[in-house]
Backbone as ProteinMPNN parsed JSONL, in Angstrom:
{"seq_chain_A": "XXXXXXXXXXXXXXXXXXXXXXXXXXXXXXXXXXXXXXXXXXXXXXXXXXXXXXXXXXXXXXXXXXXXXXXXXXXXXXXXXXXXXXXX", "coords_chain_A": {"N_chain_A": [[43.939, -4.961, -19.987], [41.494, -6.401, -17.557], [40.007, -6.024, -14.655], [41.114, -8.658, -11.935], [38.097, -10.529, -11.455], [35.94, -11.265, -8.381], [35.744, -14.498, -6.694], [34.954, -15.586, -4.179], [32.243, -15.586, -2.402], [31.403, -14.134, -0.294], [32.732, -11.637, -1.084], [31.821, -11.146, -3.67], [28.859, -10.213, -2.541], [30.234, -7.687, -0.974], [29.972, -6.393, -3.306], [27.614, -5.907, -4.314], [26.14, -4.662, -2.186], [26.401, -1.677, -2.555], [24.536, -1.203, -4.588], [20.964, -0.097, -4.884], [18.177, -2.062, -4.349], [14.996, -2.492, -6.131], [12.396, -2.281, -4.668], [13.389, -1.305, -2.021], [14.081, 1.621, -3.414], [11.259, 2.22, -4.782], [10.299, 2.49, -2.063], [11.685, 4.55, -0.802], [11.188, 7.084, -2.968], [8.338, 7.164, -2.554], [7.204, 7.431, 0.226], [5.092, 7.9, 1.805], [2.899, 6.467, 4.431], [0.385, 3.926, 4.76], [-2.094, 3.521, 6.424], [-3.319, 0.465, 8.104], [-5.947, -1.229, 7.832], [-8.702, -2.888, 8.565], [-11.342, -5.301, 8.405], [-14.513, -4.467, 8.604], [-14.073, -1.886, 9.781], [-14.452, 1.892, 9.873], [-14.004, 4.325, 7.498], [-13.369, 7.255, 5.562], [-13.466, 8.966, 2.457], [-11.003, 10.792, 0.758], [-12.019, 13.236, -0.183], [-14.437, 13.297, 0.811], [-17.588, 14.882, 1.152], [-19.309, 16.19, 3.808], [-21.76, 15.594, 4.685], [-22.506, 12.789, 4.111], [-22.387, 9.663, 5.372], [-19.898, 8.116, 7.121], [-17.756, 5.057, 4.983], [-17.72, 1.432, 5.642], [-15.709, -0.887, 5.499], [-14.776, -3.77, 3.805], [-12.912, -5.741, 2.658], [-8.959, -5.485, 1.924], [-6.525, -5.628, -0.902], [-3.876, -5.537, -2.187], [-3.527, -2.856, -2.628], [-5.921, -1.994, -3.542], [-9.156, -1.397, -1.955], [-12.391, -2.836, -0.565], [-15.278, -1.432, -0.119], [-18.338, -0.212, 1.683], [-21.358, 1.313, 2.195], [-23.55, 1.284, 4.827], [-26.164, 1.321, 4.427], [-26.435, 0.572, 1.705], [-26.94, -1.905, 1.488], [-25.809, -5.787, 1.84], [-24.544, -6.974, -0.691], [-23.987, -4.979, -2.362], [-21.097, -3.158, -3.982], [-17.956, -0.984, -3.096], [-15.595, 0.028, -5.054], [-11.945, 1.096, -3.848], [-9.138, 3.107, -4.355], [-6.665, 2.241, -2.252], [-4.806, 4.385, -1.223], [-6.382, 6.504, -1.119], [-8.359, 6.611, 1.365], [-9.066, 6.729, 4.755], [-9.134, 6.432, 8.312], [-12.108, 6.865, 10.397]], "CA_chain_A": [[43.68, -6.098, -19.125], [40.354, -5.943, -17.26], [40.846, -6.868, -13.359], [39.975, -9.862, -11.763], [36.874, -11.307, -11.179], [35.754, -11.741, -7.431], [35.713, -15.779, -6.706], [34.704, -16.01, -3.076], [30.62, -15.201, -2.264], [31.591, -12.663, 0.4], [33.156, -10.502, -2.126], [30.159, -10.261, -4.027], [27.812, -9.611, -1.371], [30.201, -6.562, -1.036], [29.521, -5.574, -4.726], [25.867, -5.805, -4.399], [25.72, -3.854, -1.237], [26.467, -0.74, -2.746], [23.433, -1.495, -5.343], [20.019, 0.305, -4.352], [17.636, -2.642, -4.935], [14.12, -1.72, -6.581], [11.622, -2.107, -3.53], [13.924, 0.262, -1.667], [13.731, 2.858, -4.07], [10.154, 3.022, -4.445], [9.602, 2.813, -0.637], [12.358, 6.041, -0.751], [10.303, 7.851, -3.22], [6.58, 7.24, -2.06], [7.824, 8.395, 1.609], [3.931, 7.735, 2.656], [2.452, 5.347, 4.875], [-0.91, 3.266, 4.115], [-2.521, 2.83, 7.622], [-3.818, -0.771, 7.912], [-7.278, -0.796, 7.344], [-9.092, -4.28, 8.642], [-12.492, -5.53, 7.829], [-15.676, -4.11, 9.656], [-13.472, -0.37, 10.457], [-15.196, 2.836, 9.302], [-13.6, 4.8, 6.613], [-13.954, 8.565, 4.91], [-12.616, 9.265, 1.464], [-10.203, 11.827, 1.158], [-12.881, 14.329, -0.561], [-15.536, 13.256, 0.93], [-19.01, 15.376, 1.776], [-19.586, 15.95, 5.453], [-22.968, 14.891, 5.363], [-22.068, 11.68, 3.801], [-21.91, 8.852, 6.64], [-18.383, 7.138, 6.67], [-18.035, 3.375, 4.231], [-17.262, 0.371, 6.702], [-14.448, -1.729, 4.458], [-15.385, -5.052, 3.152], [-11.675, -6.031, 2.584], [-7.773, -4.584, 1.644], [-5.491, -6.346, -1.05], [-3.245, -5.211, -3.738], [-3.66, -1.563, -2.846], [-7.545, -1.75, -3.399], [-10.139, -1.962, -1.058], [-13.873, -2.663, -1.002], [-16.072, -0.661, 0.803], [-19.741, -0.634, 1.273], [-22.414, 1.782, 2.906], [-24.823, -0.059, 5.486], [-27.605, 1.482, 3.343], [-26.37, -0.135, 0.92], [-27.216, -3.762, 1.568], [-24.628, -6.811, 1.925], [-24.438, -7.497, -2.42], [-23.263, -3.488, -3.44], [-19.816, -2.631, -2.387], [-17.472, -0.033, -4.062], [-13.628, -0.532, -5.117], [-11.199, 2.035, -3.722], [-7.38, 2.741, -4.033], [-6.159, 2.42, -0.643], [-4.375, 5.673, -0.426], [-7.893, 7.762, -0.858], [-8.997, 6.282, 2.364], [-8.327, 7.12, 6.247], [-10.098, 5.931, 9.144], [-13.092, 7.63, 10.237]], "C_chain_A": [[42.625, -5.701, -18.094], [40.911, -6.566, -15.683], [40.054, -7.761, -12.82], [38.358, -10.122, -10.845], [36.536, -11.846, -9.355], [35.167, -13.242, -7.455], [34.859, -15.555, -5.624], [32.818, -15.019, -2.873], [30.681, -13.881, -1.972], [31.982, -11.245, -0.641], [32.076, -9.812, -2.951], [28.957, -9.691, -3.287], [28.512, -8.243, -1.747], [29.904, -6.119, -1.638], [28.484, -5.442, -4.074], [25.436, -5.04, -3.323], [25.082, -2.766, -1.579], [25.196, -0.604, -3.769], [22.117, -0.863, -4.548], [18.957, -1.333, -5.201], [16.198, -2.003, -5.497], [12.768, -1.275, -5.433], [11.809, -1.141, -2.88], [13.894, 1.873, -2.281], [12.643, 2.918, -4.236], [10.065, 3.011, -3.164], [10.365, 4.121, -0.32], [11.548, 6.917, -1.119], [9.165, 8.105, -3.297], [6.893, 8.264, -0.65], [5.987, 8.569, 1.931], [3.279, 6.092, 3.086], [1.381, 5.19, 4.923], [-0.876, 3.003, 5.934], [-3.001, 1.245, 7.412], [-5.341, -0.295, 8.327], [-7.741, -2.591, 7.437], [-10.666, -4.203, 8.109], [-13.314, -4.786, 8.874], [-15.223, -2.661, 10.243], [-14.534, 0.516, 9.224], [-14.198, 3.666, 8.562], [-13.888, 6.007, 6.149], [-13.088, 8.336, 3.543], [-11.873, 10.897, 1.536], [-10.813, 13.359, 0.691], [-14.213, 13.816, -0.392], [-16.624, 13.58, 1.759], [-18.768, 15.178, 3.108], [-20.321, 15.615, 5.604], [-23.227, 13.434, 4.486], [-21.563, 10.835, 4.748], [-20.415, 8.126, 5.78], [-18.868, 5.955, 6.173], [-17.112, 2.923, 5.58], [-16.579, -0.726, 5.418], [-14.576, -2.828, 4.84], [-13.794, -6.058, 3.957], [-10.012, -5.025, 1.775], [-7.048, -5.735, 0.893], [-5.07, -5.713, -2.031], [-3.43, -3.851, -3.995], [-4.898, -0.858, -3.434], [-8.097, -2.027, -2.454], [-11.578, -1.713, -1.463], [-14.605, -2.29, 0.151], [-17.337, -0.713, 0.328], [-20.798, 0.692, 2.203], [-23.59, 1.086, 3.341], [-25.991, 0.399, 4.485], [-27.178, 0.718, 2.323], [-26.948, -1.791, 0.255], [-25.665, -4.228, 1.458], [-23.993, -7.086, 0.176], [-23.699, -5.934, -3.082], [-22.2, -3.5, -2.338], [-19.446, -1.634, -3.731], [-15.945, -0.505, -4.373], [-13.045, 0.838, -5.397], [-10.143, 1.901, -4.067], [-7.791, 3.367, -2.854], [-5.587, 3.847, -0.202], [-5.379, 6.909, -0.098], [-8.45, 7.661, 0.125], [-8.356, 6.497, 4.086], [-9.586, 7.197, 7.01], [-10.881, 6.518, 9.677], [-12.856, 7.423, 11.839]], "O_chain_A": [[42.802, -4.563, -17.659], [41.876, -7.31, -15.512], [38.837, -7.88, -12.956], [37.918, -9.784, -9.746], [36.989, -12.963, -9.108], [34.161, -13.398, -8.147], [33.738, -15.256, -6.035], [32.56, -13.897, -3.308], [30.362, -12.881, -2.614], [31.444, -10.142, -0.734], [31.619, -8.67, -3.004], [28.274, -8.728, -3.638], [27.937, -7.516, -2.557], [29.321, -5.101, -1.265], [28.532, -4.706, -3.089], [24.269, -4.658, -3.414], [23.906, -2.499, -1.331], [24.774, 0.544, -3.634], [22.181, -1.147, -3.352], [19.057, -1.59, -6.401], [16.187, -0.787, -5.309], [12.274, -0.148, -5.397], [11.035, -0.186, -2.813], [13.727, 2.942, -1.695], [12.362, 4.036, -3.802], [9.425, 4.041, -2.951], [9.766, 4.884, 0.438], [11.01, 7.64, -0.28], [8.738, 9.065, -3.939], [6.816, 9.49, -0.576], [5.727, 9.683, 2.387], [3.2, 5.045, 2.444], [0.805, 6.252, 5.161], [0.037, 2.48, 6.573], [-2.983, 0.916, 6.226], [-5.722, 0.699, 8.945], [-7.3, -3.43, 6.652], [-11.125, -3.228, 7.513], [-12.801, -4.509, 9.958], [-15.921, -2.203, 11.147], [-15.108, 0.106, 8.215], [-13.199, 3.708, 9.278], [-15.11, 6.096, 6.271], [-12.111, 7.587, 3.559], [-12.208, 11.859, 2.227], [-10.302, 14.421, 1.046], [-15.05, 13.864, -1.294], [-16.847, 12.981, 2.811], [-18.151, 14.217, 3.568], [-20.366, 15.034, 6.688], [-24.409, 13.148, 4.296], [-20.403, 11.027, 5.111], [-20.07, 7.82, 4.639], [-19.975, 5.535, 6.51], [-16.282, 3.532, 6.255], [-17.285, -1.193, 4.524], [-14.537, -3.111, 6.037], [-13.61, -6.658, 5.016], [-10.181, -3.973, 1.16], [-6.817, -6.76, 1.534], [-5.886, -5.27, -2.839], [-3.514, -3.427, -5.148], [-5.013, 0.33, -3.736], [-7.659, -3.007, -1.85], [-12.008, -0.88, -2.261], [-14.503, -2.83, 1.253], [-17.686, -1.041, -0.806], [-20.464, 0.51, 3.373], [-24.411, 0.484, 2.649], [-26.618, -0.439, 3.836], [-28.081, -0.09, 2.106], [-27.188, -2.39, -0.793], [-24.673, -3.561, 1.164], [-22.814, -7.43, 0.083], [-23.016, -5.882, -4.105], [-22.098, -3.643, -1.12], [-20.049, -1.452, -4.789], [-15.366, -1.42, -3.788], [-13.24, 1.571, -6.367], [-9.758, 0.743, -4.227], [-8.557, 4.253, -2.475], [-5.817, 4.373, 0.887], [-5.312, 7.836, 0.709], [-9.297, 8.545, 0.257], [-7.163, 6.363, 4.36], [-10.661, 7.712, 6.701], [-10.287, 7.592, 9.579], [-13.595, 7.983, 12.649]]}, "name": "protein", "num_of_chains": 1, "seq": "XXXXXXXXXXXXXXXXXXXXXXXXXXXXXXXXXXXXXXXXXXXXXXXXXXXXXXXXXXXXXXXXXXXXXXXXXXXXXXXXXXXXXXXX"}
């Protein structure tokens, strides 16, 4: 005989407490934090040249960003992952 079945909401809530949901566990096992990174800030890559001027970042979404070198002109940019980058 199997035992019964929690009826009332509360009850389940308790079940589900004990549950690690999935968000939580990756934010457990990353255990690093992404600075925020706005438009028009200066930027280095994480191996990048000293005599290489810092990129000024376009925009940030989805754990890419686009970056650009003023030499560059306004039309070339580059596409980073976000974690290779830290503010200059």
């Amino acid at each position: 005989m199997s035992p019964p079945k929690p009826n009332k909401p509360s009850q389940q809530r308790k079940k589900q407490k004990g549950r690690k949901n999935l968000y939580g566990l990756y934010i457990a096992k990353s255990k690093k934090v992404l600075e925020l990174l706005q438009p028009g800030c200066f930027v280095t890559l994480d191996n990048q040249p000293s005599d290489l001027p810092p990129f000024e970042v376009i925009n940030c979404k989805g754990g890419r960003c686009w970056v650009r070198q003023q030499a560059w002109g306004q039309c070339v940019h580059w596409e980073v992952e976000h974690y290779r980058l830290k503010s200059a």
